[in-house]
N, C-alpha and C positions, 0 to 999 in steps of 0.2 A: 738324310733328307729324302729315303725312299727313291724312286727312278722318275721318270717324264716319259707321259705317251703322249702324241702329234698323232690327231686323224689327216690326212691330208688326200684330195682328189679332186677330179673335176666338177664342177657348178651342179648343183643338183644330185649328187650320189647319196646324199642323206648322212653327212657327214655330221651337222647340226641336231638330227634325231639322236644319230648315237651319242653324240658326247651329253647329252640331255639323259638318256636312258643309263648311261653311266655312273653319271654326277648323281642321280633321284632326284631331280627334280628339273623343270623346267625352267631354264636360263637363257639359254642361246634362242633366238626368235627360228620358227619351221614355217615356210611357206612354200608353196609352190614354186613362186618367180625365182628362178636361176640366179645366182649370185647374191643372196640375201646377206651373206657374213661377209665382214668386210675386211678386217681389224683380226690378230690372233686373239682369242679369247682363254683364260685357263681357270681350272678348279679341284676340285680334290674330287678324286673318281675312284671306283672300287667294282670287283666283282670278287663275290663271295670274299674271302678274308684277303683278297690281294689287292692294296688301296697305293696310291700312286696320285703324281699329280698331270691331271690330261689338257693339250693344248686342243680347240675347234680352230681350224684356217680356214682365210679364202678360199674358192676356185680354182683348181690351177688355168688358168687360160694364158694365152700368146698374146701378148702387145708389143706396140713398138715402147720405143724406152722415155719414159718419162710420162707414159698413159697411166690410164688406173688399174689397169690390168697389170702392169708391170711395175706398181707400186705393192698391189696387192699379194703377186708370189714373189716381191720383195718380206713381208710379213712372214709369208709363208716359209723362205728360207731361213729366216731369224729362229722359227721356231723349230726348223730342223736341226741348227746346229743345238738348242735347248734340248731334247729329247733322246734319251738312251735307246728308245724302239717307237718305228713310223710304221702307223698302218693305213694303207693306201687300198683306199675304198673305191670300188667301182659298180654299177648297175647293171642287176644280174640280168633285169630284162630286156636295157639295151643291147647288152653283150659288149664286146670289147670294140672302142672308138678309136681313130689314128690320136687323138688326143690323151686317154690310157696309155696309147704306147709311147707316145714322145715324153712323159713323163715320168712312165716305168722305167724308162734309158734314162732320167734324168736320177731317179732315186738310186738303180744298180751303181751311179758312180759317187755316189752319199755314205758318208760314214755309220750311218746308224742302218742300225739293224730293222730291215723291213718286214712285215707282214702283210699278206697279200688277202682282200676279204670282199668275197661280192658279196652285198647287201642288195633286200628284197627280194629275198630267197622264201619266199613264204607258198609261190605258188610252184606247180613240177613246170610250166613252162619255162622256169627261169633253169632247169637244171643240166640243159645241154648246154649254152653260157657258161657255167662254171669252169666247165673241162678246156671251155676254150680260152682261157686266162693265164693256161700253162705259158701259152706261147708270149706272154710279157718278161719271162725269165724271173720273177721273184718269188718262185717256189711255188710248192700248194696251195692252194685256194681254199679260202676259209669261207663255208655256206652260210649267210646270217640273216636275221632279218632287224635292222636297230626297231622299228616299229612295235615289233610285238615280244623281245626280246629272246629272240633262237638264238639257237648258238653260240652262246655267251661263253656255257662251259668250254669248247673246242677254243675259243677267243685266249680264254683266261690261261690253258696249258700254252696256248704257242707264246704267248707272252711271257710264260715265267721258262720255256724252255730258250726263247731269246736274251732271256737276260742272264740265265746261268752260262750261254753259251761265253756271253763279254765279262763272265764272272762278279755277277753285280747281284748280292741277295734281293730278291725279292719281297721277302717276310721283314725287310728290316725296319718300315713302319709298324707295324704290327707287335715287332717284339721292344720296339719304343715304347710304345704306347702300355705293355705289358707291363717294365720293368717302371715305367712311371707311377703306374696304378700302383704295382708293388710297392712304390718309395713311401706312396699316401697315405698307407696305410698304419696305424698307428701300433707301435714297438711296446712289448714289455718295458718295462721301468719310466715310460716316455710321462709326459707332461700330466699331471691329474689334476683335479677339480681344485682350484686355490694356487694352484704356480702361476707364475709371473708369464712365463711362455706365454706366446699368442700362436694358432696355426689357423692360417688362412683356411678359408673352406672352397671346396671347389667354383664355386658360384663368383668369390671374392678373387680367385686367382685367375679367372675364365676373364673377369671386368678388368682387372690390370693389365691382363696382357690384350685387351682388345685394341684395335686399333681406331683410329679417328676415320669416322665415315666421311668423305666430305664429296656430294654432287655438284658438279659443273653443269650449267644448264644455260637455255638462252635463245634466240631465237638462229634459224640456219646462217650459217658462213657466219657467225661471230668470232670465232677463232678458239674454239673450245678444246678439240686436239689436239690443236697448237699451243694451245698454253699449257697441256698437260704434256706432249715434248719436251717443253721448256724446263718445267719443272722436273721433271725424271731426266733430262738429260740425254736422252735416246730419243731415236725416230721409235717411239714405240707404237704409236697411232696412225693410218692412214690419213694426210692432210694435203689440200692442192686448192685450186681455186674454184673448184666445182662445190655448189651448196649441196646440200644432203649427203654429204660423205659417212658420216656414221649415221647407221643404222637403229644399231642397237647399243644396249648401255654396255658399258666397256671397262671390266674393275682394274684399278692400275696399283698394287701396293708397292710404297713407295716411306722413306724414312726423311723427317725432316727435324734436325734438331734434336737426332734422338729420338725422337716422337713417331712412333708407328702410324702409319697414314695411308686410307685404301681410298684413292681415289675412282669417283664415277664418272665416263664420258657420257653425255647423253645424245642423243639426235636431237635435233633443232626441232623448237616449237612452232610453229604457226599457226595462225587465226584458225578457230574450229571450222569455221565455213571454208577453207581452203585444203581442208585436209581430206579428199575423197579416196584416195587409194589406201586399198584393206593393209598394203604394208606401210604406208604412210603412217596408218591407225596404229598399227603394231607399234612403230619404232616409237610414237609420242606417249602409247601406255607405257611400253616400258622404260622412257623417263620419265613418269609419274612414278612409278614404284620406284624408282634411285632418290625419287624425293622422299617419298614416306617413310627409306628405308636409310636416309642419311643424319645425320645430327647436324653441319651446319651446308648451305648449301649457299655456291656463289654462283649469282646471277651474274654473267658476262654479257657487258651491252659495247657494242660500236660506237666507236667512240664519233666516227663518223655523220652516222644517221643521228646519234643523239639517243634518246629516250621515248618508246614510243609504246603507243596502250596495249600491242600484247608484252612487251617487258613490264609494262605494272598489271597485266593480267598473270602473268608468271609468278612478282612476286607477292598478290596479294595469294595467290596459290601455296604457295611456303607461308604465309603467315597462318594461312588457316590450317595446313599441316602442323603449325606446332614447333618449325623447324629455325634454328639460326641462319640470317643471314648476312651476305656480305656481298654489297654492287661493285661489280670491278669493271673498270673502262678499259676497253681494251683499242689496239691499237690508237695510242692516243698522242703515238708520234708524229699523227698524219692530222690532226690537228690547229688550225690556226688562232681562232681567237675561242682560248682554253678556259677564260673566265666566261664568256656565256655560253660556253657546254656545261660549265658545273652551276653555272645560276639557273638554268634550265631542269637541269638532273633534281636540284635542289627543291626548287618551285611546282615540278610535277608530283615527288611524293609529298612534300606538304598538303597538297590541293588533296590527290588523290588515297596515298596510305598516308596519315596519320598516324599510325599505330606504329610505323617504322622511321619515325622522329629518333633521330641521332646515329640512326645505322652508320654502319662505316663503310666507306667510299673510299676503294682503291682507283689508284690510273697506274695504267704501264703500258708495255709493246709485248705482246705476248710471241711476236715475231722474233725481235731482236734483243729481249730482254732485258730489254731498258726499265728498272721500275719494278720489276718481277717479284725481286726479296722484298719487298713489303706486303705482300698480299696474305703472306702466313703468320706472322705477328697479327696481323689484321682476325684471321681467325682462329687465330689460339685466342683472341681477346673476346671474341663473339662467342666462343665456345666456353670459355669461362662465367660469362654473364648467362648465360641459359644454363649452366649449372647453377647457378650462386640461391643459397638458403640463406634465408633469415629467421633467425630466432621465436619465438612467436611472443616471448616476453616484447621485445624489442619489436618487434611489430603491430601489438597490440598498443603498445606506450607511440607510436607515430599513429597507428590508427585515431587515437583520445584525440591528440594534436591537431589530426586533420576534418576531424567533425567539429570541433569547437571554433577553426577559423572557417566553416563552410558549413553550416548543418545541414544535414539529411533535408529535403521538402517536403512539408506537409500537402498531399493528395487527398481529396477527396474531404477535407475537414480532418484528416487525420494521421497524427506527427507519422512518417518511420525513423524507427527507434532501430541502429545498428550496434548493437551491443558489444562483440570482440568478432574476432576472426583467426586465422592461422592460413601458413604458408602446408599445402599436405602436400605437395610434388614438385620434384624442377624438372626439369626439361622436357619443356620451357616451363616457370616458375607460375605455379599456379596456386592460389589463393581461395578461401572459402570464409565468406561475409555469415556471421548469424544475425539475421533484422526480421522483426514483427511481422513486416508485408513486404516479402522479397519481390514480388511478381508488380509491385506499385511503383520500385524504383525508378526513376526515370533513368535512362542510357546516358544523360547528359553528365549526370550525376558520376556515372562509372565510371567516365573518360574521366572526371574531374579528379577521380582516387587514379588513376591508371598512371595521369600524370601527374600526379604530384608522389605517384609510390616511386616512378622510372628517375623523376628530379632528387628524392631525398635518400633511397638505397642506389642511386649508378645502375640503374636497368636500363640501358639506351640501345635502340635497333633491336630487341626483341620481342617475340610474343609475350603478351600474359594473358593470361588467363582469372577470370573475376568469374566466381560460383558464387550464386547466391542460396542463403539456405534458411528455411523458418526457424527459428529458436522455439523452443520448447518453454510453456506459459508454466511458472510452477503454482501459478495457483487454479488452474485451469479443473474442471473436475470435483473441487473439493468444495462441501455444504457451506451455503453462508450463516451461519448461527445469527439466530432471530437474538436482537437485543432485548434482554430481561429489566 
């Protein structure tokens, strides 16, 4: 399984840059404002051929117990005991804080092997700082800057000399990864052209073993942490009664049923006119991008408040993504009169989505877990129906069917004629019409095939998708021969 690196330090050391600069690419959100990471966050990270998997933490800061500070380097210690080597970052421009030291004595009495690394090391003012970091006792100081990426090589030796020290190869992802490639490749005597053998190809082995994306989303204090606690089993999320607790999107892989599953936390959405701070802005982009980058996503509503127009601004936002979904009510133990919550729930997307006639509508306690295990049947079945193909023989023969008990409207003095069509993509299943005057159709007409395709193949609660496209005239072009 390779080793685990833990960045961990005080609020603002640029802990978030490096595990970003690590990883190649940007994940973890970088701001100014002090305590932007909330939640451990991990990924697969590498320098030069030494690749590992790296946890981003909280803060370290002081609270009394039961605060968010002290929920927070709760997170923080989970991911120390996870990590075979912790590097403890601090600011080389600040110099060393009483808050550096109280937490350097807290790491010297930590099982894992530390590394010591001021970061922002870019300019010489920061280089008398360095020497004075000795006196936290966890060895030499490693000069870097995550920013523009110095010192990375100096980074990469103390790491593989920390782990040969706990006698733990380092190259052991690498020399996986080696002897895999090795296995793939194909042997004298092996399978030719006409054997029965099948060998997957890499692309085909890459999609089986991927896991199920699935984003949690919803508006603040719905209970979205807490349900993904729930399910994992672990305080693995920061969760408490303050709204805006997560920040940022939060991947949680997790198995259910067998079934490989990377769960997304998001931060809470709110009304666009409500949302003025630049890290407010941040945390709700990057829940949009756990939507775009999810296959089916549940909207989590209060069961409390009920249904309200940013939760169907949320989900007509998944509808126009493309993406499966699945309404879950949450705390719905707190609940009194449970039939006109759901004849509410019921009567708003009727009125307002349409398109999401039949979705599936979970209830549970995401607190107490009352109700919980049905919410993933719920979306193995959502996620099945935004795969599902149909035939195009079999499609074309309901197509006949459904023009002949509804035909096309003539516009303008003049019939459209929809000849056949075909299913070219699922997820989510989309369709492509050939007709005369695609641009004449009426919309009313579309719904008319949308709904009667979702009643006759079981496409209920997802998107589809209706392309229209001209047919090609075959006698278009060619001379009329004058009669003799």
């Amino acid at each position: 399984m390779g080793f685990t690196l833990a960045i961990v330090g005080r609020p603002n050391v640029g802990k978030s840059t490096l595990f970003n600069r690590l990883v190649g690419k940007r994940i973890a959100l970088v701001d100014d404002t002090p305590g932007v990471t909330r939640d451990r966050r991990s990924a697969r990270g590498r320098i030069g051929d030494l690749k590992f998997e790296i946890i981003d933490t909280a803060g370290l800061e002081e609270g009394k117990t039961g605060s968010l500070s002290d929920r927070m380097r709760s997170q923080t210690q989970l991911a120390l005991k996870e990590a075979d080597v912790t590097l403890m970052l601090y600011d080389a421009r600040a110099g060393i804080t009483p808050m550096d030291e109280h937490f350097a004595d807290w790491l010297r009495r930590s099982t894992s092997q530390t590394i010591l690394a001021a970061n922002k090391c870019e300019g010489k003012l920061a280089d008398a700082n360095v020497y004075e970091a000795y006196s936290l006792g966890l060895g030499e100081p490693l000069a870097i800057s995550a920013e523009h990426g110095e010192g990375l090589g100096e980074l990469y030796q103390a790491i593989v000399d920390a782990l040969t020290e706990q006698g733990i190869d380092p190259y052991e992802d690498e020399a996986r990864e080696k002897a895999a490639a090795e296995a793939r490749k194909p042997k004298e005597g092996g399978p030719i052209e006409g054997d029965l053998d099948y060998e997957f190809t890499d692309e085909e082995d890459e999609a089986e073993a991927r896991p199920l994306r699935m984003a949690i989303v919803g508006r603040p204090n719905a209970g979205k942490s807490t349900l993904i606690n729930t399910l994992v089993g672990e305080d693995r999320l920061i969760v408490g009664p303050e709204a805006g607790l997560t920040r940022d999107s939060i991947a949680v892989p997790w198995e259910w049923d067998g079934m490989a599953v990377k769960l997304y936390d998001t931060a809470g959405m709110r009304k666009r006119a409500r949302v003025t701070e630049k890290l407010e802005k941040l945390s709700v982009a990057d829940g949009l991008r756990a939507v775009q980058y999810a296959e089916v996503v549940v909207l989590l509503l209060d069961s409390e408040r009920g249904i309200e127009r940013q939760d169907l601004k949320i989900a007509e936002l998944v509808v126009k993504e493309g993406r499966a979904l699945v309404i879950a009510l949450n705390k719905w133990d707190a609940v009194d009169d449970r039939l006109a919550a759901k004849r509410q729930l019921t009567d708003s997307l009727t009125k307002s989505l349409p398109q999401l006639k039949g979705v599936k509508v979970v209830n549970f306690s995401g607190l107490t877990g009352k109700g919980v295990q049905h919410l993933m049947p719920a979306v193995q079945e959502a996620y099945e129906i935004w795969n599902a193909r149909i035939p195009t023989a079999g499609f074309n023969r309901w197509l006949a069917d459904a023009l002949e008990k509804h035909p096309a409207p003539s516009v303008g003095g003049r019939r459209i004629k929809i000849r056949y069509g075909a299913q070219i993509k699922a997820r989510p299943p989309t369709f492509t019409l050939f007709c005369n005057r695609p641009d004449d159709l009426p919309d009313s007409y579309k719904r008319y095939l949308e709904n009667e395709m979702r009643r006759d193949f079981d496409l209920p609660g997802v998107p589809l998708r209706l392309n229209l496209r001209k047919s090609d005239n075959p006698y278009e072009g060619r001379r009329r021969k004058r009669d003799r």
